[in-house]
Backbone as CSV, one residue per row, in Angstrom:
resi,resn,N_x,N_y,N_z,CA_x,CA_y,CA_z,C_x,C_y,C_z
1,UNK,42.742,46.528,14.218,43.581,45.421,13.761,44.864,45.383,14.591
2,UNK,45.108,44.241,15.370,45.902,44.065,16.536,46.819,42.910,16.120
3,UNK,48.015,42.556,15.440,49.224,41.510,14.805,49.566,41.122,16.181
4,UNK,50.166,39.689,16.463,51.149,39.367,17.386,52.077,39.141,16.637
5,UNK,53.278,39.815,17.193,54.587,39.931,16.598,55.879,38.715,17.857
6,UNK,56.644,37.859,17.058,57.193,37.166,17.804,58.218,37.880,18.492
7,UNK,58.157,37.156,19.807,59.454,37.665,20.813,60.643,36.796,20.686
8,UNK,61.295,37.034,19.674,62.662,36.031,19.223,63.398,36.927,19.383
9,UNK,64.785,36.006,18.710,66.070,36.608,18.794,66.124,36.348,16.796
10,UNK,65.392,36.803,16.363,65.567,37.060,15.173,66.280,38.059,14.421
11,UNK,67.007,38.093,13.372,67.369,39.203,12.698,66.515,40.632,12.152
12,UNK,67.311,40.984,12.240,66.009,42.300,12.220,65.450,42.493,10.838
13,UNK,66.492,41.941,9.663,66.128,41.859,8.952,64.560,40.717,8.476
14,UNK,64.342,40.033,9.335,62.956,39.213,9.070,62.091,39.991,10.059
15,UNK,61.206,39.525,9.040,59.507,40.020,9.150,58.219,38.810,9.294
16,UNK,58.057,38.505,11.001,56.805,37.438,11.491,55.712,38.244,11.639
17,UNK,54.501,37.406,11.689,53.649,37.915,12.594,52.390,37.190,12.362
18,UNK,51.200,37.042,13.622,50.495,36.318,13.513,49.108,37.041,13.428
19,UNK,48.168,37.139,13.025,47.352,37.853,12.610,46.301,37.317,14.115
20,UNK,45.127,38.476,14.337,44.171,38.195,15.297,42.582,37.856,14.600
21,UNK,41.945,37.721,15.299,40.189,37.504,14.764,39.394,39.307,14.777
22,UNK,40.941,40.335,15.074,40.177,41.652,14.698,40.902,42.596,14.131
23,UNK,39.580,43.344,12.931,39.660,44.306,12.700,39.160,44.087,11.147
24,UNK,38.594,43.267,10.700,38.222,42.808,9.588,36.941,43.098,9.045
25,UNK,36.453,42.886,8.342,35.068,42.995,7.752,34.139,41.863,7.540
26,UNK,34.353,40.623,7.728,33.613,39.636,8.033,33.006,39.537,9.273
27,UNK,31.496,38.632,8.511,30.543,38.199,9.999,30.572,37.322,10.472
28,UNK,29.605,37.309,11.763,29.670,36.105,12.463,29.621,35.153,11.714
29,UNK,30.072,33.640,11.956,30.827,33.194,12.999,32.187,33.361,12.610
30,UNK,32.405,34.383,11.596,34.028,34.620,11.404,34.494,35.842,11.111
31,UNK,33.500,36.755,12.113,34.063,37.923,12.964,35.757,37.747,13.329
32,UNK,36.232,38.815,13.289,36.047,39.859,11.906,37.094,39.613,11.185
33,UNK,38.188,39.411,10.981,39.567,39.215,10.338,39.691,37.950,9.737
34,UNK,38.999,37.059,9.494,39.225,35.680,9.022,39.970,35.652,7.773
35,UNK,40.717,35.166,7.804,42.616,34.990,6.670,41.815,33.631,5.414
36,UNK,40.970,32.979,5.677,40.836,31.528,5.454,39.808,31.319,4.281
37,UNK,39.855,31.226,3.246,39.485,30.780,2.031,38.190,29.368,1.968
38,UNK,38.641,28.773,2.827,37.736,27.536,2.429,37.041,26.883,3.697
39,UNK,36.292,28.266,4.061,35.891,28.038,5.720,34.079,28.402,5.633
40,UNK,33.815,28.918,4.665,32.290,28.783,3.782,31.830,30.594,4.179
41,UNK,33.127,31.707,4.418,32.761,32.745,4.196,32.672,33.762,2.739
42,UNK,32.137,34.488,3.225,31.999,35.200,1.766,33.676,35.786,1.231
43,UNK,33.938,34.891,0.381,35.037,35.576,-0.139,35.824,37.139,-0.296
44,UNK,34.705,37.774,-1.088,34.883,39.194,-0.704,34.769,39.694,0.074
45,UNK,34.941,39.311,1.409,35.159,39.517,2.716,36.613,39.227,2.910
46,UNK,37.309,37.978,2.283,38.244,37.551,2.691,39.655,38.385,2.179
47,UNK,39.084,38.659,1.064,39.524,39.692,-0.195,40.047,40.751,0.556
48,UNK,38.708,41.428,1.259,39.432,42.740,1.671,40.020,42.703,2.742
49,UNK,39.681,41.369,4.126,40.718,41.003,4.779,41.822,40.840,4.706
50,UNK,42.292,40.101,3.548,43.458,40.120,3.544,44.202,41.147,2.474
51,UNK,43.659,42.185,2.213,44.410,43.234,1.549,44.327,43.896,2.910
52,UNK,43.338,44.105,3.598,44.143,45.390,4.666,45.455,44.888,5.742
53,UNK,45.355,43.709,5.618,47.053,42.909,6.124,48.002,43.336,5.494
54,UNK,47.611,42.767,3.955,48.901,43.390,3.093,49.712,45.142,3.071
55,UNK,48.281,45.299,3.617,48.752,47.046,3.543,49.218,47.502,4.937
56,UNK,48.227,46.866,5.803,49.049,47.131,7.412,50.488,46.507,7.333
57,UNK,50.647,45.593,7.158,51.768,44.657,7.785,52.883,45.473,6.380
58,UNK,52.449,45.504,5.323,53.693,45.961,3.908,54.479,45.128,3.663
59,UNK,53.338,44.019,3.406,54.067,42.772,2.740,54.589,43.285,1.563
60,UNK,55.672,42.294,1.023,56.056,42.993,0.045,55.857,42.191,-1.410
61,UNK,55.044,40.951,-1.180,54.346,40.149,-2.052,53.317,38.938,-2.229
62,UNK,52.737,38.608,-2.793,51.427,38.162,-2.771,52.104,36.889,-1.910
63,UNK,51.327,36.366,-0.764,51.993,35.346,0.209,51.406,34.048,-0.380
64,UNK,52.590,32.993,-0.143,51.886,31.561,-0.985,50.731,30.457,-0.240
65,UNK,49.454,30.898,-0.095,48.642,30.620,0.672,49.121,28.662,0.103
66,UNK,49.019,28.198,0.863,48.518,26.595,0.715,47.384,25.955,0.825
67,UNK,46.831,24.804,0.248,45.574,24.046,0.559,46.350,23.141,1.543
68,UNK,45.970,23.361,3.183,46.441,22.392,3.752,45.996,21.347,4.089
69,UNK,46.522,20.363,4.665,45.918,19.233,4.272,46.503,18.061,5.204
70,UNK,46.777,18.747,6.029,47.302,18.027,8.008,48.746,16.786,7.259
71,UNK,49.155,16.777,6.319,50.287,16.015,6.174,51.325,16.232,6.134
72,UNK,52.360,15.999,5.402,53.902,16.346,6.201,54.724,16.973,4.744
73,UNK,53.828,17.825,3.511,54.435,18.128,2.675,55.279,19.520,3.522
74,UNK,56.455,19.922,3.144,56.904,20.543,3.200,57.282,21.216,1.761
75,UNK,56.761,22.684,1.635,57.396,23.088,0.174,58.126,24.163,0.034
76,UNK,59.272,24.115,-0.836,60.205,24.876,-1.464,59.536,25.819,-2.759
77,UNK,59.208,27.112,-1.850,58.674,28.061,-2.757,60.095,28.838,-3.085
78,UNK,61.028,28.610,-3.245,62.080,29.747,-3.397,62.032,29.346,-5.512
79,UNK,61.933,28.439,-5.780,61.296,28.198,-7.427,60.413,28.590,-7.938
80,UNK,59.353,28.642,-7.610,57.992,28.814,-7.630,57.945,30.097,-7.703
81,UNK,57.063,30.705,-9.374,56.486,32.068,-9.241,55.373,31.851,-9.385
82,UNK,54.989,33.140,-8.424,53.304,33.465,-8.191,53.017,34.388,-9.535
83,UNK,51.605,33.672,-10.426,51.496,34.362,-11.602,49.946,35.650,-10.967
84,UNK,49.348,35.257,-10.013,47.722,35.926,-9.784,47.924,37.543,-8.849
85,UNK,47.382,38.297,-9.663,47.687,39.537,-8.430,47.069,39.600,-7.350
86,UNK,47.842,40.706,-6.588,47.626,40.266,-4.948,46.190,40.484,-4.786
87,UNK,45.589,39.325,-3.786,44.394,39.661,-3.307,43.306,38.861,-4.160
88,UNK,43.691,38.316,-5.380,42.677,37.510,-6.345,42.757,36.289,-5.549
89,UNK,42.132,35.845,-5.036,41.483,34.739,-4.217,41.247,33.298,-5.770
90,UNK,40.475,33.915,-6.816,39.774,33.076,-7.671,40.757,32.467,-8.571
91,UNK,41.938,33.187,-8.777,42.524,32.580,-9.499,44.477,32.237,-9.060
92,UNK,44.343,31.953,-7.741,45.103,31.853,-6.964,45.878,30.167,-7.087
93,UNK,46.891,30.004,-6.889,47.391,28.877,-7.727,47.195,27.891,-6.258
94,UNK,46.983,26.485,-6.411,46.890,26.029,-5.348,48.188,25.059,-5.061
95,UNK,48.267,25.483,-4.029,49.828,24.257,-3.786,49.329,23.437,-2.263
96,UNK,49.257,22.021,-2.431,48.762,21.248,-1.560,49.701,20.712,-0.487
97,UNK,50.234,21.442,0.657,51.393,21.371,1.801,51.212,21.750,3.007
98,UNK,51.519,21.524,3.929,51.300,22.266,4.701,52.964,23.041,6.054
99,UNK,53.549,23.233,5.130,54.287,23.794,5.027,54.987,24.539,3.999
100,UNK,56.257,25.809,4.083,56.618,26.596,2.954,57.940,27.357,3.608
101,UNK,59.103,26.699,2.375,60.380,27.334,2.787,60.700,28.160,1.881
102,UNK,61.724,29.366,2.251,62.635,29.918,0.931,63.652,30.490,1.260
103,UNK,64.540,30.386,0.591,65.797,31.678,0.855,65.723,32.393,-0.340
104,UNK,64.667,33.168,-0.790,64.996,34.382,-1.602,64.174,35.512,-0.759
105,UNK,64.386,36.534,-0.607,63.664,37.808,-0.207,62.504,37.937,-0.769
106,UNK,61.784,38.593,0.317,60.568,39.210,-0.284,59.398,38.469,-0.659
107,UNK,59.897,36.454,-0.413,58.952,35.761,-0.838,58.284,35.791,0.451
108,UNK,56.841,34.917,0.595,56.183,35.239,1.851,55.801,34.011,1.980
109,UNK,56.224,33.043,3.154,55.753,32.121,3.515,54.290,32.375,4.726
110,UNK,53.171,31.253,4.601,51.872,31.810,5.644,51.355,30.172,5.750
111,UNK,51.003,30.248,6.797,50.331,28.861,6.979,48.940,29.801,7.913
112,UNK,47.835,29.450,7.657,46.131,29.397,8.198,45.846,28.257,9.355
113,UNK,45.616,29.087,11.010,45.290,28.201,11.917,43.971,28.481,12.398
114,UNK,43.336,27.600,13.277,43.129,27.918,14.295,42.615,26.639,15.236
115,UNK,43.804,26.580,16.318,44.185,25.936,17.532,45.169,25.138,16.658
116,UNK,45.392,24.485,15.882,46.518,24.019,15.069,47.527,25.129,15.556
117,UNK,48.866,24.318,15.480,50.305,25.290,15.334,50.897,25.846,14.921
118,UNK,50.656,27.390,14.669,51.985,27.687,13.588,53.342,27.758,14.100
119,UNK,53.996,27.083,13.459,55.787,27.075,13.765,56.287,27.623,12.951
120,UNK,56.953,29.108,12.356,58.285,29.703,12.288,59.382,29.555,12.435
121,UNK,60.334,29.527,11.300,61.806,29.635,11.441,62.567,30.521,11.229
122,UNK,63.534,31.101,10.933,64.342,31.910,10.401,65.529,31.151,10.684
123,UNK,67.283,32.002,9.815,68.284,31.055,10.267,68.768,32.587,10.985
124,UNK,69.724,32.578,12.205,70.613,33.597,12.492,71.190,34.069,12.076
125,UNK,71.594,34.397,10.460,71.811,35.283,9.456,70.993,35.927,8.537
126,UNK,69.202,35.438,8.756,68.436,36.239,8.296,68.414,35.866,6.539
127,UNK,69.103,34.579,6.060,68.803,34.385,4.728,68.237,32.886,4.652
128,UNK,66.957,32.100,5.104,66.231,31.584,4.972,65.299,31.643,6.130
129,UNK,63.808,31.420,5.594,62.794,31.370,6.442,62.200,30.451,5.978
130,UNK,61.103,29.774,6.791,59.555,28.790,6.741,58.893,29.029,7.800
131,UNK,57.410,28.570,7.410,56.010,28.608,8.178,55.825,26.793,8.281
132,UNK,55.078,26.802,9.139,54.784,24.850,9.309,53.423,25.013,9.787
133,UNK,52.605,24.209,9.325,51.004,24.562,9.732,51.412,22.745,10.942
134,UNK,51.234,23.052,11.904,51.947,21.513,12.944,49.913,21.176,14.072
135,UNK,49.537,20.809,13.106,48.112,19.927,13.887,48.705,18.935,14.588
136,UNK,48.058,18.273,14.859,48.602,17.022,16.543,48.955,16.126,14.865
137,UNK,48.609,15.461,14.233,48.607,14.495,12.728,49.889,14.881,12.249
138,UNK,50.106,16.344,11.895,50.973,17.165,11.031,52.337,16.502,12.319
139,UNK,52.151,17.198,13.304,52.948,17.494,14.713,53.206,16.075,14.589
140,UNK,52.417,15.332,15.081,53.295,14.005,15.150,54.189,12.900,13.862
141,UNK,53.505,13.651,12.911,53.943,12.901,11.554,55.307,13.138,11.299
142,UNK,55.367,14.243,11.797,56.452,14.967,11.344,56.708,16.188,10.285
143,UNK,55.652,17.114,10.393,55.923,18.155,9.630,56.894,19.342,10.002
144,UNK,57.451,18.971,11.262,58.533,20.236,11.708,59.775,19.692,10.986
145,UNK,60.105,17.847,11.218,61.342,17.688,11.050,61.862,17.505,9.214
146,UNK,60.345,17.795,8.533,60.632,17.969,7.413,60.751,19.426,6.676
147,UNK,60.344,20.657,7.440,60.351,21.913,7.290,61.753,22.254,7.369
148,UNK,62.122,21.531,7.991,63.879,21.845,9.171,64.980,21.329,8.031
149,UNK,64.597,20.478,7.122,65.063,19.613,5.745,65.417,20.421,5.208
150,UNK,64.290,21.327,5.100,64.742,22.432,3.603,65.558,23.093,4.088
151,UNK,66.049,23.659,5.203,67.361,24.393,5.468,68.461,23.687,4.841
152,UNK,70.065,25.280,4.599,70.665,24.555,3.927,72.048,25.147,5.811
153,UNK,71.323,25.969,6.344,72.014,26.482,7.615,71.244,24.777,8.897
154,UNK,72.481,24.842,9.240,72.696,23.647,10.437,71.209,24.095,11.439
155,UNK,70.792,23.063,12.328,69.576,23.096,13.207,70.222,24.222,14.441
156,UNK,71.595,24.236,14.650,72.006,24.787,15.673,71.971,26.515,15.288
157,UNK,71.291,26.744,13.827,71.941,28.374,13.750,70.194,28.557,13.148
158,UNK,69.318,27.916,13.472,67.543,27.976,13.215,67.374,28.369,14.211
159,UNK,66.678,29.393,14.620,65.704,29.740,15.731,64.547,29.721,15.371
160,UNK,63.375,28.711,16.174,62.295,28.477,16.246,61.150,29.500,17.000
161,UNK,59.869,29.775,16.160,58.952,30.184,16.911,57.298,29.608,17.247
162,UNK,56.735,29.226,18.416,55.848,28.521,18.345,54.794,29.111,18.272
163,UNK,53.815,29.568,17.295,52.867,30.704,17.292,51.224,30.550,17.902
164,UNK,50.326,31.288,18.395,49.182,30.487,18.983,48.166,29.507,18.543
165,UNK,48.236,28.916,19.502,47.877,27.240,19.235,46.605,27.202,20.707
166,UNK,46.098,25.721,20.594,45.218,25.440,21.628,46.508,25.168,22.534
167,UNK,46.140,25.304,23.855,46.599,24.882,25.010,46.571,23.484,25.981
168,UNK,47.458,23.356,26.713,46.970,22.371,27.372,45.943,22.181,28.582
169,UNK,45.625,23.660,28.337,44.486,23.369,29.059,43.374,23.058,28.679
170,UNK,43.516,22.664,27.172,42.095,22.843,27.086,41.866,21.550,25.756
171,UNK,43.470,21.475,25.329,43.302,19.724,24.244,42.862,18.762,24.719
172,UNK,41.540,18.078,24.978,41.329,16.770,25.160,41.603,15.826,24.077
173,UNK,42.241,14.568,24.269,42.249,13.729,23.127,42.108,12.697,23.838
174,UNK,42.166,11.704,22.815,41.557,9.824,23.668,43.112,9.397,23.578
175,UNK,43.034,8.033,24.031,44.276,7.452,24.294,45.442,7.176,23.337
176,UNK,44.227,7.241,22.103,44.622,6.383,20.627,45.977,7.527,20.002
177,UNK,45.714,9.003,20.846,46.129,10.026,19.983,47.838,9.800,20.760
178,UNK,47.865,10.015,22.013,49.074,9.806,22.851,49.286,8.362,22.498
179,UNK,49.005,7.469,22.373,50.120,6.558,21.570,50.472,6.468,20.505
180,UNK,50.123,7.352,19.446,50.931,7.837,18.454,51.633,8.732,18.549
181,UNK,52.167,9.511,19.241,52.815,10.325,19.392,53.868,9.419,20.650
182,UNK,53.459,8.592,21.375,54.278,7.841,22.292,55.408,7.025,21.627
183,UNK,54.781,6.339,20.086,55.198,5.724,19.560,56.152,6.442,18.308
184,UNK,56.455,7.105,18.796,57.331,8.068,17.580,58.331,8.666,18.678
185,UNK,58.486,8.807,19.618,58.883,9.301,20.483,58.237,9.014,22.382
186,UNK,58.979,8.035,22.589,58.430,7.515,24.073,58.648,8.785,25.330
187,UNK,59.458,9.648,24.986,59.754,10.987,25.919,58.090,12.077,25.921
188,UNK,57.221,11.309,24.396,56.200,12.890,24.596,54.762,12.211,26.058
189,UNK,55.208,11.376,26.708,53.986,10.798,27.552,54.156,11.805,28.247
190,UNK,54.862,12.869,28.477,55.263,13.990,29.852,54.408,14.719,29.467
191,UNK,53.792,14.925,27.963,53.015,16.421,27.314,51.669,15.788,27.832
192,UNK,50.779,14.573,28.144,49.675,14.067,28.763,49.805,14.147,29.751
193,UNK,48.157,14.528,30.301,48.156,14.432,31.316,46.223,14.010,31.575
194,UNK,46.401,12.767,32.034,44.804,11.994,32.568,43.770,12.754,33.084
195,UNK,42.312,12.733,32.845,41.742,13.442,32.887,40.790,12.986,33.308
196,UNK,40.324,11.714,32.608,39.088,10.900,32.865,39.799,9.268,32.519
197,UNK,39.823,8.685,33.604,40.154,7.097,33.597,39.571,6.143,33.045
198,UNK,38.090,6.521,33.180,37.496,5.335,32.920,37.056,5.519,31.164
199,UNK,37.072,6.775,30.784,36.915,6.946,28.960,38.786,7.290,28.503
200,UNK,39.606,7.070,29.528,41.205,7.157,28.901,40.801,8.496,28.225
201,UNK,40.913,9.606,29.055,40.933,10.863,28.463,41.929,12.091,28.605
202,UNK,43.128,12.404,28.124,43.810,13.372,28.254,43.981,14.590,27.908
203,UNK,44.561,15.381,28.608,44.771,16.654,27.910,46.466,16.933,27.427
204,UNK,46.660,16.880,26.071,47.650,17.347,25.662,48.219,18.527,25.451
205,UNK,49.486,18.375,25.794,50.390,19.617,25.404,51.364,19.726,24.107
206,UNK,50.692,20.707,23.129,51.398,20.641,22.076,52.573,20.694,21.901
207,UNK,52.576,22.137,22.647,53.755,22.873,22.331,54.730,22.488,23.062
208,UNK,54.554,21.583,24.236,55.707,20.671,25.143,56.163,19.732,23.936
209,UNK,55.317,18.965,22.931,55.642,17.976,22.115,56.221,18.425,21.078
210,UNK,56.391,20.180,20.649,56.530,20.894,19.218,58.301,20.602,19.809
211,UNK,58.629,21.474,21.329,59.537,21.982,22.032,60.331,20.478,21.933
212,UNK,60.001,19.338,22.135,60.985,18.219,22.263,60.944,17.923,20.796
213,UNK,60.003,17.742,19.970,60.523,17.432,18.646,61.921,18.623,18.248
214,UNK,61.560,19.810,17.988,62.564,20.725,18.247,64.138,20.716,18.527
215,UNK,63.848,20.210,19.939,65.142,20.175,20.477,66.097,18.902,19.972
216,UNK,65.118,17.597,19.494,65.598,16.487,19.030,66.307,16.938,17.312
217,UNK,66.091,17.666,16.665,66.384,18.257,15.880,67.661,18.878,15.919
218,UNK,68.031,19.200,17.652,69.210,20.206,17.243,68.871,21.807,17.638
219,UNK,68.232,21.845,17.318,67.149,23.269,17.496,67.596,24.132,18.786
220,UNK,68.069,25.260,19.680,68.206,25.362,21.159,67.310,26.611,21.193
221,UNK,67.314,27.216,20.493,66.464,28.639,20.003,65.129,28.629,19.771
222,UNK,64.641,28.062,20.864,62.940,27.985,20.513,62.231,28.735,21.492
223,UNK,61.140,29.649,20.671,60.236,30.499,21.314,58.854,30.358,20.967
224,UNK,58.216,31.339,21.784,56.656,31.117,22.080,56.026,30.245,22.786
225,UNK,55.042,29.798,22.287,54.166,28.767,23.085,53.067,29.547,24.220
226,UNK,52.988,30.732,24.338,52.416,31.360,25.343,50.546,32.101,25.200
227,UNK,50.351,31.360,24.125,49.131,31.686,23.730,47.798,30.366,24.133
228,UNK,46.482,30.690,24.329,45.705,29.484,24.068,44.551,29.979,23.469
229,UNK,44.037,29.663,21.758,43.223,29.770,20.871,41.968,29.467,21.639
230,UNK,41.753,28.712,22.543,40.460,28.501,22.746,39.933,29.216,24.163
231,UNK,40.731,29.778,24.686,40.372,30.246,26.452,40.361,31.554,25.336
232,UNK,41.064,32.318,24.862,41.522,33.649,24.596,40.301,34.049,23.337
233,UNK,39.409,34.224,23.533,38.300,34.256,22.422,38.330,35.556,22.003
234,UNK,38.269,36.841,22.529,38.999,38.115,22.078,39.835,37.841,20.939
235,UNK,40.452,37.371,21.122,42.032,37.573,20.079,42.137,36.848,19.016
236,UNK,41.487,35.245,19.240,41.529,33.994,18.241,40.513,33.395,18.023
237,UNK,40.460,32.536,16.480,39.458,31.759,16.450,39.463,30.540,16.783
238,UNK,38.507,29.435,17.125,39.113,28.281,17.681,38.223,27.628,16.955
239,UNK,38.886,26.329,16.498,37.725,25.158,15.686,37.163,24.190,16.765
240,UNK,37.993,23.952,17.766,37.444,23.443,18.862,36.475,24.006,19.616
241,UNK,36.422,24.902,19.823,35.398,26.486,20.508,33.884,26.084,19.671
242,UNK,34.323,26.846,18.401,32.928,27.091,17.785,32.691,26.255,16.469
243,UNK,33.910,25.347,16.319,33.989,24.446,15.200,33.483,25.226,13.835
244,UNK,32.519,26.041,13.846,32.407,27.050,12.617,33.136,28.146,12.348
245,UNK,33.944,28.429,12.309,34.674,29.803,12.946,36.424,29.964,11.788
246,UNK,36.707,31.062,11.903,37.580,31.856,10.739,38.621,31.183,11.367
247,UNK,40.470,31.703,10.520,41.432,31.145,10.361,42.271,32.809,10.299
248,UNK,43.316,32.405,11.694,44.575,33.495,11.424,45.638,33.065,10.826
249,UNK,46.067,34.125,10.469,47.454,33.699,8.939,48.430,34.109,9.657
250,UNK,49.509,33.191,9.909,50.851,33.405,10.690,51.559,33.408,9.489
251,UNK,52.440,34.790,9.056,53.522,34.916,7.894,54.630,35.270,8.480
252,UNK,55.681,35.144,6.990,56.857,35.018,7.523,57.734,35.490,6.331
253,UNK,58.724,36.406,6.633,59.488,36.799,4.868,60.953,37.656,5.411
254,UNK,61.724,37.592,4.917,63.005,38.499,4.724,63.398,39.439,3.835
255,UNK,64.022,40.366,4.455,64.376,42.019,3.179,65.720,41.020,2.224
């Protein structure tokens, strides 16, 4: 079991990290670590997956999984108590977002990818964090600049992390997708790039489009982006790859 841990300028007091496709007890096609609940594996697989996280990593409480759902909820778990003990999958409360903020300790924000974005925050004093589950839908809708809401610390004292995602080498989308994202922002035509002319076929760059939403925010503290879910098959699962395939849990929490 191998975590990617972010290379920020975070407080030491917060605790990231993005989970890999090893060291788990699930089978093919969601060998071996799969984080992901509603991906048609055997649960008690998922069960003990994600207890040996809890115990590697020493979370320090049951994390608020979400039903995500590619839209632009952003939620304020710092209210919200978790009643199900850790690891009960069955009776696990469902909160429909795809995002999760808090400033109390010890709570655990997690968003479930794979080739989707996880985006991380923390503030430079180490007393609020969020997770953002940012799909190209989520990403362009705007689920960062509503994650960034729930702060009560200015965009200039957030440091951002962009966690592994598909690449641009390897996002094809049709035309229809870059003019929604053109049309929300005429600066993201730089993240396309033409591929096939005659079917209008590009390859997008997310994390160029995460990085300018970001910065339009205020944001100057942004990291990552250096991963690609679908070339890197060792390490990640990809829905684009094998379209059947498991989900890593990018979490996030403060002492």
């Amino acid at each position: 079991m191998k975590s990617i841990y972010p290379y920020w300028t975070a407080p030491k007091n917060i605790h990231a990290f993005t989970t890999t496709r090893t060291g788990g007890v699930s089978l093919a096609p969601f060998a071996s670590l799969n984080m992901g609940n509603r991906t048609g594996d055997n649960l008690e697989h998922i069960v003990e997956n994600r207890r040996r996280i809890i115990q590697t990593e020493q979370i320090p409480s049951e994390p608020y999984w979400l039903t995500q759902i590619h839209s632009t909820i952003a939620l304020d778990i710092s209210q919200i108590a978790l009643q199900p003990p850790m690891g009960n999958i069955n009776s696990h409360q469902s909160f429909e977002a795809d995002a999760s903020y808090t400033n109390q300790p010890k709570q655990v924000s997690v968003v479930l990818t794979a080739d989707c974005m996880p985006v991380l925050f923390c503030t430079t004093k180490g007393d609020e964090v969020a997770a953002a589950h940012a799909g190209w839908r989520g990403l362009c809708n705007g689920i960062l600049e509503e994650t960034v809401k729930k702060f009560s610390s200015p965009p200039s004292k957030i440091i951002a992390w962009m966690g592994p995602a598909i690449s641009a080498k390897k996002f094809e989308v049709g035309i229809e997708v870059k003019q929604q994202f053109e049309e929300v922002d005429p600066k993201a035509q730089i993240a396309f790039r033409l591929i096939d002319s005659t079917e209008q076929k590009y390859l997008a760059n997310l994390y160029l489009i995460a990085k300018q939403r970001l910065q339009a925010l205020g944001i100057t503290q942004i990291f990552g982006g250096d991963y690609c879910t679908y070339t890197e098959q060792d390490k990640f699962f990809s829905y684009r790859r094998e379209n059947n395939t498991g989900r890593m849990a990018t979490m996030i929490w403060f002492d």
